[in-house]
Structure formats: structure tokens, C-alpha cells
FIMI-851288 format. One record per residue (C-alpha): residue in one letter; chain; x, y, z. Coordinates in nm, 3 decimals. Layout:
N
<r residuo="A" cadena="A" px="X" py="Y" pz="Z"/>
...
//
This chain:
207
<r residuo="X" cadena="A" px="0.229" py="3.709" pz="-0.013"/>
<r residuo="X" cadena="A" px="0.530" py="3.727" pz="-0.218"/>
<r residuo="X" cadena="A" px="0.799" py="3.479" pz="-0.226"/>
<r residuo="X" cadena="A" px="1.030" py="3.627" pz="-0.011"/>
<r residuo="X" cadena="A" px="0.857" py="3.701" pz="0.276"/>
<r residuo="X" cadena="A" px="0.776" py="3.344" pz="0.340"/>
<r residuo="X" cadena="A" px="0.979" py="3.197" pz="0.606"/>
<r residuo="X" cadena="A" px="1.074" py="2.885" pz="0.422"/>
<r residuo="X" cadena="A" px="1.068" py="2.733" pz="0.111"/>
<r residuo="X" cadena="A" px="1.011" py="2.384" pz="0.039"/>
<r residuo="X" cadena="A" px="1.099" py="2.263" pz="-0.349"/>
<r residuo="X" cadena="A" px="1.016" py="1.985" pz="-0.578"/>
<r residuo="X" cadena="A" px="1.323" py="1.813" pz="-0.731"/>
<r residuo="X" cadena="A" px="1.221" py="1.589" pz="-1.037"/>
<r residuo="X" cadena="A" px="1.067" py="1.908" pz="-1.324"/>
<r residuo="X" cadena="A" px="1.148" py="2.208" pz="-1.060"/>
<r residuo="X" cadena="A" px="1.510" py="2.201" pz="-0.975"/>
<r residuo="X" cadena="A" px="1.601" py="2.088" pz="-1.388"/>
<r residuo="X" cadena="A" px="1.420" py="2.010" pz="-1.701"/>
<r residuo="X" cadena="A" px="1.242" py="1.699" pz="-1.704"/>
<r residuo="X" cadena="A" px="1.151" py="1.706" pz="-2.015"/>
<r residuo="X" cadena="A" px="1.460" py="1.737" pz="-2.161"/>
<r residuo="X" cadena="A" px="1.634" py="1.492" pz="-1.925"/>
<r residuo="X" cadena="A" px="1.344" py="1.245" pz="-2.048"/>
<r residuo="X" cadena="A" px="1.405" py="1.244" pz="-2.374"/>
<r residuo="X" cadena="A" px="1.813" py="1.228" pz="-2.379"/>
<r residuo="X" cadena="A" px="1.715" py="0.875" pz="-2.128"/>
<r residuo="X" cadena="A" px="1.504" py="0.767" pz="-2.373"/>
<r residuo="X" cadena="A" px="1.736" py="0.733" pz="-2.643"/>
<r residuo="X" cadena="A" px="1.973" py="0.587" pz="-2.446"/>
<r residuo="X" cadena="A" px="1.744" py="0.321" pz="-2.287"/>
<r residuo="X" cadena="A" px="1.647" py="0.227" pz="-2.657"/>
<r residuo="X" cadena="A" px="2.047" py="0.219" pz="-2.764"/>
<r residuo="X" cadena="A" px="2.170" py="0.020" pz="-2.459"/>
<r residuo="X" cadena="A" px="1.871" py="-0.044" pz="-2.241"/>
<r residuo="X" cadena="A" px="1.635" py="-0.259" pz="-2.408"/>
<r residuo="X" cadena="A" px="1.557" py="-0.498" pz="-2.165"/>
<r residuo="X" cadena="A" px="1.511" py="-0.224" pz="-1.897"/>
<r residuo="X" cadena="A" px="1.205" py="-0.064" pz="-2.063"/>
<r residuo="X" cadena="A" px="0.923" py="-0.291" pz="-1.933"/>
<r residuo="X" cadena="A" px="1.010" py="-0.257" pz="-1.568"/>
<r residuo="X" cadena="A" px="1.084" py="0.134" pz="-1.603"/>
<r residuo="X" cadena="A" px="0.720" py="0.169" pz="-1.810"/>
<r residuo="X" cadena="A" px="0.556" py="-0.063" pz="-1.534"/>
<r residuo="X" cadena="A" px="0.744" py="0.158" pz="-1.226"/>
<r residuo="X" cadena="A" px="0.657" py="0.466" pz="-1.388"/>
<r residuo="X" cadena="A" px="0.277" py="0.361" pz="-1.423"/>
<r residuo="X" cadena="A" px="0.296" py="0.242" pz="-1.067"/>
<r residuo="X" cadena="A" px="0.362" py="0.572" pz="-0.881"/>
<r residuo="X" cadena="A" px="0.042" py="0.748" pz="-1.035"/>
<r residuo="X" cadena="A" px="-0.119" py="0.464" pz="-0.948"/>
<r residuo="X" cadena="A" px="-0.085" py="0.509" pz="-0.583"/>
<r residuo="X" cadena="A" px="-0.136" py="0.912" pz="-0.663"/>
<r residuo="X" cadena="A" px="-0.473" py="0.825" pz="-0.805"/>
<r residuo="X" cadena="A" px="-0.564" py="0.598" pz="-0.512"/>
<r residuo="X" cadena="A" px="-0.506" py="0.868" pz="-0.326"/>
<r residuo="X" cadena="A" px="-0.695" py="1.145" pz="-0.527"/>
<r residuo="X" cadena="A" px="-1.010" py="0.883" pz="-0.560"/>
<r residuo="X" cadena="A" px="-0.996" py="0.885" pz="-0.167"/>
<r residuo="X" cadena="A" px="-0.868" py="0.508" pz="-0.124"/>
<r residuo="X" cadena="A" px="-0.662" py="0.441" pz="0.126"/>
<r residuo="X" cadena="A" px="-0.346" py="0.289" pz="0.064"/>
<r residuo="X" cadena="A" px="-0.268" py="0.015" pz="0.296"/>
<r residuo="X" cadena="A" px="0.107" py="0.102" pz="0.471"/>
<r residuo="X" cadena="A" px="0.246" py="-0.217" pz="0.407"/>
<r residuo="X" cadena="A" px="0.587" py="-0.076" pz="0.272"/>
<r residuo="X" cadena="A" px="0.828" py="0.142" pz="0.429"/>
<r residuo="X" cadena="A" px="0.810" py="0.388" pz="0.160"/>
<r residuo="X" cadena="A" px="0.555" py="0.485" pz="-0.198"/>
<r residuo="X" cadena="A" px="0.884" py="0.416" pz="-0.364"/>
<r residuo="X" cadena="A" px="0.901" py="0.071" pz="-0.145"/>
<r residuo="X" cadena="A" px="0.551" py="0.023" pz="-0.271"/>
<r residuo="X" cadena="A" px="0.646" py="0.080" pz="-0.638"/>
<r residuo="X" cadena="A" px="0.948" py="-0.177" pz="-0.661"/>
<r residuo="X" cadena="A" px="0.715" py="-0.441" pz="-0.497"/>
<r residuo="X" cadena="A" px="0.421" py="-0.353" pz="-0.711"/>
<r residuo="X" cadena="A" px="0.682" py="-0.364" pz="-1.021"/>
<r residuo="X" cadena="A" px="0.791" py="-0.667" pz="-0.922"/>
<r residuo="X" cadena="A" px="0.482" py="-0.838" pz="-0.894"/>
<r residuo="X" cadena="A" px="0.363" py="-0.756" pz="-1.227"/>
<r residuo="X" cadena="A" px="0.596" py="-0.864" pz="-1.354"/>
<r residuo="X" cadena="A" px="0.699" py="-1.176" pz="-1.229"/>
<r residuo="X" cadena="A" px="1.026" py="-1.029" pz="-1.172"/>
<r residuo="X" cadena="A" px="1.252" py="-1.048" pz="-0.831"/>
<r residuo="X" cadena="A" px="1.215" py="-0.653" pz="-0.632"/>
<r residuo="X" cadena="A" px="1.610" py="-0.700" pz="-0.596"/>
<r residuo="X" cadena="A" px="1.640" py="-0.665" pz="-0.980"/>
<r residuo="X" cadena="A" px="1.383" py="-0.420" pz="-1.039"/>
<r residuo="X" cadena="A" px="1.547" py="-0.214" pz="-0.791"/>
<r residuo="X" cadena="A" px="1.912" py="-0.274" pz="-0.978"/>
<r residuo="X" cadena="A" px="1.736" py="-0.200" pz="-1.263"/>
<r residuo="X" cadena="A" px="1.511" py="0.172" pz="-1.134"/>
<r residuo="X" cadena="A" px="1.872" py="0.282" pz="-0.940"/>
<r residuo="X" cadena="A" px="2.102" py="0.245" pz="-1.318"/>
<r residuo="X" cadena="A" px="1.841" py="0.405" pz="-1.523"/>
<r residuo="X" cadena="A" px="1.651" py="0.644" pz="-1.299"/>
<r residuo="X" cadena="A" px="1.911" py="0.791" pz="-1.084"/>
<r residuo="X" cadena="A" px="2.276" py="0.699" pz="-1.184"/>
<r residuo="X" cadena="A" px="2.288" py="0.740" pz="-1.545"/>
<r residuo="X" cadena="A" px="2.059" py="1.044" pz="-1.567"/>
<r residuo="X" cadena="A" px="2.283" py="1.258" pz="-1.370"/>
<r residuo="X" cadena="A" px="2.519" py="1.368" pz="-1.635"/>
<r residuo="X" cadena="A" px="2.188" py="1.493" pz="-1.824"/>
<r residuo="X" cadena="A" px="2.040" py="1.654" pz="-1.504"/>
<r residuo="X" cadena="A" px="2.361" py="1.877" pz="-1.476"/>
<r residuo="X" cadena="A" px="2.347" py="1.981" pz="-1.814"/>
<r residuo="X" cadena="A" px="1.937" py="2.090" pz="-1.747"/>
<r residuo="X" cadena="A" px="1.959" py="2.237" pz="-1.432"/>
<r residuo="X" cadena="A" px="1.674" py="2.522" pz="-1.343"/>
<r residuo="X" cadena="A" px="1.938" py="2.787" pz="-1.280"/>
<r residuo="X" cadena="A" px="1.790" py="3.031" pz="-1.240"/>
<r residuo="X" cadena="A" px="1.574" py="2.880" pz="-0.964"/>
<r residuo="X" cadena="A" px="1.890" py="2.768" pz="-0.798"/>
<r residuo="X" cadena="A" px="1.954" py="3.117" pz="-0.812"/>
<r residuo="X" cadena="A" px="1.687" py="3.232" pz="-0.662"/>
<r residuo="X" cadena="A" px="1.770" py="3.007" pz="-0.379"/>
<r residuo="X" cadena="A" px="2.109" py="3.078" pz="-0.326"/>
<r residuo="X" cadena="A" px="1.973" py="3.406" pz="-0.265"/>
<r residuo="X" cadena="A" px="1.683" py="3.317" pz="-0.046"/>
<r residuo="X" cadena="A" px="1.951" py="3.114" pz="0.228"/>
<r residuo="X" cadena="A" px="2.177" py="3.411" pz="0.172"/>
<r residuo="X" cadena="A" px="1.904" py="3.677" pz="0.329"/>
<r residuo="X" cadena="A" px="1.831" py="3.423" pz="0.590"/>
<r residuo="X" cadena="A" px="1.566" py="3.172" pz="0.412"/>
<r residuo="X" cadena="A" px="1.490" py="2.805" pz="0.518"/>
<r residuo="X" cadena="A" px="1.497" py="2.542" pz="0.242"/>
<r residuo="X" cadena="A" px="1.396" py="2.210" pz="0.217"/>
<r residuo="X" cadena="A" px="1.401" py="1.936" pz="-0.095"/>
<r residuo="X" cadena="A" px="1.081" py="1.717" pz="-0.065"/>
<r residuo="X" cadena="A" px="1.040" py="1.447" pz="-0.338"/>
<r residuo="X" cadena="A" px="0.834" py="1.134" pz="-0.442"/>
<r residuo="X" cadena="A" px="1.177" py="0.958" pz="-0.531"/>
<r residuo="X" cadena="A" px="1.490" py="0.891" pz="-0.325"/>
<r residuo="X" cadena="A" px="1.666" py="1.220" pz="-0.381"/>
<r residuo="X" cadena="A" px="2.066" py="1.237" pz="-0.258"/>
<r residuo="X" cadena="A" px="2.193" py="1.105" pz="-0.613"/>
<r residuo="X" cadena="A" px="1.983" py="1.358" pz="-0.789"/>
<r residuo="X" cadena="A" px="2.104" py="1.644" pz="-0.524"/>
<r residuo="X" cadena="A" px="2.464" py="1.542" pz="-0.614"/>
<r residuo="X" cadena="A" px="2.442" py="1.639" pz="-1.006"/>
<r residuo="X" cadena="A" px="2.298" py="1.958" pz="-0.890"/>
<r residuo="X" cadena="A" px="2.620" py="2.039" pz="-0.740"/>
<r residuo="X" cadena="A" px="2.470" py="2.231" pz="-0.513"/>
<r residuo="X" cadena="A" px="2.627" py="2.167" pz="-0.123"/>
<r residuo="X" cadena="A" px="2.494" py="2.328" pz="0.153"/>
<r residuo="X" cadena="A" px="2.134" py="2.473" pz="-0.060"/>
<r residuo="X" cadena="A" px="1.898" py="2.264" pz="0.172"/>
<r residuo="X" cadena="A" px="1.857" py="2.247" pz="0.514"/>
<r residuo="X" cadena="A" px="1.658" py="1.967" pz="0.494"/>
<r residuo="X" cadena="A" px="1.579" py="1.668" pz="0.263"/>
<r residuo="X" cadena="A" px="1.248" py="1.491" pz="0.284"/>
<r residuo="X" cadena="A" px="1.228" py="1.187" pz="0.038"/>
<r residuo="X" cadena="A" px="1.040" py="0.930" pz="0.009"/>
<r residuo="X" cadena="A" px="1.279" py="0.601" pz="0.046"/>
<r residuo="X" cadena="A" px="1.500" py="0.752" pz="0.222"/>
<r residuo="X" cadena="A" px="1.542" py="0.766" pz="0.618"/>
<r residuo="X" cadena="A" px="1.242" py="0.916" pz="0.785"/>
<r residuo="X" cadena="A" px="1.047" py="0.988" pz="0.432"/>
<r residuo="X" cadena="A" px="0.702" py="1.043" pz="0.380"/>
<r residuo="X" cadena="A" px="0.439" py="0.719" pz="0.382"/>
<r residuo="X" cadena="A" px="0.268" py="0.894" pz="0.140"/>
<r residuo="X" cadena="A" px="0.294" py="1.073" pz="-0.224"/>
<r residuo="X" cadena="A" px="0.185" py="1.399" pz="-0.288"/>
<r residuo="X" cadena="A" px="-0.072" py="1.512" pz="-0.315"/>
<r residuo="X" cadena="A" px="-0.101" py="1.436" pz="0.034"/>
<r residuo="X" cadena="A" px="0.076" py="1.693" pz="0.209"/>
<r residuo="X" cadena="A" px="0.274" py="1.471" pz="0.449"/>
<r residuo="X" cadena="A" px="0.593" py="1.549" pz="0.294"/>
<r residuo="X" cadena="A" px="0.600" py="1.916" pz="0.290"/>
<r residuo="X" cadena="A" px="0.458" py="1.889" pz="0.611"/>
<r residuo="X" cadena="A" px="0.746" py="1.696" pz="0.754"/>
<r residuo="X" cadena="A" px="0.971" py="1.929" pz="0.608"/>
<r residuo="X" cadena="A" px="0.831" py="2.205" pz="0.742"/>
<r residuo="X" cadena="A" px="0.830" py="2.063" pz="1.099"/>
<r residuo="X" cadena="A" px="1.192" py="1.971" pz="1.051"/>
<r residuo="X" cadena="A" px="1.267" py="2.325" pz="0.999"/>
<r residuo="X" cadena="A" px="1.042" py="2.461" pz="1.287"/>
<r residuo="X" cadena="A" px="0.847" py="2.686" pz="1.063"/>
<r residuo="X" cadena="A" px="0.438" py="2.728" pz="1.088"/>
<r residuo="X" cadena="A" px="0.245" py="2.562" pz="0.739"/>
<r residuo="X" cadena="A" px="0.136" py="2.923" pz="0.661"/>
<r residuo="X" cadena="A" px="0.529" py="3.060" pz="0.672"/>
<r residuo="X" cadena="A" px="0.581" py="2.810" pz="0.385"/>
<r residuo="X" cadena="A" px="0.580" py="2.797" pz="-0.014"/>
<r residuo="X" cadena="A" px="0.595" py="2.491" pz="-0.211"/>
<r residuo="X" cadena="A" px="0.791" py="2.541" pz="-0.507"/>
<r residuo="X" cadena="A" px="0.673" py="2.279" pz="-0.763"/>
<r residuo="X" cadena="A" px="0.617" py="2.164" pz="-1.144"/>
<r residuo="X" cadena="A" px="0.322" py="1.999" pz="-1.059"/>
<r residuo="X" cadena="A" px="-0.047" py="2.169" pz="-1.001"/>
<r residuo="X" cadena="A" px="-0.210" py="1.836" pz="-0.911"/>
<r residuo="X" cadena="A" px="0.094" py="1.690" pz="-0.700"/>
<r residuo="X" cadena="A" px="0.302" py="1.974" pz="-0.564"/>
<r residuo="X" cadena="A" px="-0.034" py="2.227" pz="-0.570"/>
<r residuo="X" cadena="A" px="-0.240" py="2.006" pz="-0.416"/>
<r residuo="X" cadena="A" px="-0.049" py="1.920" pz="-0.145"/>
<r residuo="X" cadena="A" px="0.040" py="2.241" pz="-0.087"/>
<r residuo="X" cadena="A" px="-0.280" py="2.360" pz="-0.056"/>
<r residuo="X" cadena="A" px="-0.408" py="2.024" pz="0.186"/>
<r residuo="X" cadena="A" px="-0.121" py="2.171" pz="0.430"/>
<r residuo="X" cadena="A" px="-0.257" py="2.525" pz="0.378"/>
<r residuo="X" cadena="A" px="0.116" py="2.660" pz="0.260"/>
<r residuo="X" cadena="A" px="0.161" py="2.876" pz="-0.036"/>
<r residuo="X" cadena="A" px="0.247" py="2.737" pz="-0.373"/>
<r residuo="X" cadena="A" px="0.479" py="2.831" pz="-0.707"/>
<r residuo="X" cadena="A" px="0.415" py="2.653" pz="-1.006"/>
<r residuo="X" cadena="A" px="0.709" py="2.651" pz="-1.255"/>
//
């Protein structure tokens, strides 16, 4: 099926929608100018999230005892390192979603946002579905109006679980009242983004 005969599309943000990579390395730097201190919890959140997403590719389950996998993470963090969740959260909301905006506008995927402009335009559902909180990130897209909905983990009504477990996309594509099979995941990642995709039976888009 080609991409534009699916009903809906549901997108990645963090590699899809801009450059990781690029964004990444720019943070890097500037962690290691004026961030110093910062590194160990961002190294030990990092680690932490494919930690739950190999729990869940090894078949464990995951014990909900957080409102969120990013919940989960900061508590995780926080407990490794002997450090209070309140400041590993100050810490993860600086360096992971305020400060990197200025790079994520200057990386964007345009001409994915493109192709989505013109997907709504001929009468295309969208919908954002991340592993992260996503509104910050949405902002330095500058992008108004390009999803219908937004399904993020730690924020209202989110997913319990991290891809690849499909519950994200398939939240999303209940929100939007559009059958699994009507849907393609647009994602960076084969084993995250793929996987779920295919666990919801929708189709899928690597970029």
C-alpha cells in the first residue's frame, strides 16, 4: 500500500520529525562546556529507557508502578544514583527538552513535514506518538495545527508502555477513529517504531 492511501499516519518525533544525530552532537558539546555535572544523570536516564525496551523485547513484564516509562526512568535515575527524582527531573527537562530546541529547529526533517502538510491538506489524519514528553519538542517544530493528536508518554493519557509495544500507536489510532490496518507508522527506528508497528498490524516507514 502506498503512503497515501493510508487513512492516517502516526509519526515518531525524536530521529523522524529532525536529525538526531545532529541535534546530539551540538548537546554534547554544550553539556561538556556548561553542563558538566549534568552528564551522569543524562548517561544513567538515557541507559534507563532501553532498559525497560529490552525488558520488554526479552518478554519481562514491567511492573506498572509509575504513571508513565518516562515516570519509570526519573525514578530509576534517581535511584541509581542516590540522587532526589525532583532534581533529576530539573536536570532531564534543561538538557533534554529546553535547551535542545534551538538545535531541533535548525535540523528539522523538512521535507517530511512536507510531506505532511500535504497529507492533512488532501484530508489525512496525523498523530505524534513518542517515548518522551513531546509538547516542548512540537513547539521548535513550529508546526501548529500538523497533528490531530499527540500520544506521549508522560504526558496526560500516554502510553504505560515503550515501543516496541504497540500501545502507543494504538492509542493514537483509536483517538483518531481509524482501523490498525488504515495506519502507517512513520519512524527512525526498525526495532522500536517497526516493531511496534508491526505488533499492531499497521504499516511502517523507516526514515
Amino acid at each position: 500500500m502506498a503512503d497515501a492511501e493510508y487513512e492516517a499516519w502516526l509519526v515518531d518525533l525524536d530521529g523522524t520529525l529532525y536529525t538526531q544525530r545532529w541535534v546530539r552532537l551540538a548537546m554534547a558539546v554544550e553539556v561538556l562546556l556548561f553542563g558538566r555535572s549534568a552528564l551522569a544523570i543524562l548517561r544513567r536516564f538515557r541507559r534507563e529507557q532501553e532498559t525497560q525496551r529490552e525488558e520488554l523485547q526479552r518478554g519481562e513484564a514491567l511492573a506498572i508502578v509509575h504513571e508513565s516509562p518516562y515516570a519509570a526512568q526519573l525514578a530509576r535515575t534517581a535511584e541509581a544514583l542516590g540522587a532526589p527524582v525532583e532534581h533529576v527531573e530539573g536536570v532531564v527537562l534543561e538538557w533534554m527538552f529546553v535547551r535542545p530546541q534551538k538545535w531541533i529547529r535548525r535540523f528539522l526533517n523538512e521535507s517530511l513535514l512536507r510531506e505532511l502538510r500535504a497529507f492533512k491538506a488532501r484530508g489525512g489524519k496525523t498523530a505524534l506518538v513518542s517515548d518522551y514528553p513531546a509538547r516542548r519538542k512540537l513547539e521548535a517544530l513550529s508546526a501548529p495545527g500538523l497533528f490531530d493528536v499527540v500520544v506521549a508518554s508522560g504526558e496526560e493519557n500516554g502510553p504505560r508502555r515503550l515501543k516496541p509495544d504497540p500501545e502507543g500507536y494504538l492509542l493514537a489510532a483509536a483517538r483518531l477513529n481509524v482501523a490498525p490496518a488504515r495506519c502507517l507508522v512513520i519512524g527512525d527506528r526498525d526495532d522500536a517504531d517497526g516493531g511496534a508497528a508491526r505488533a499492531a498490524k499497521m504499516g511502517f516507514r523507516l526514515v
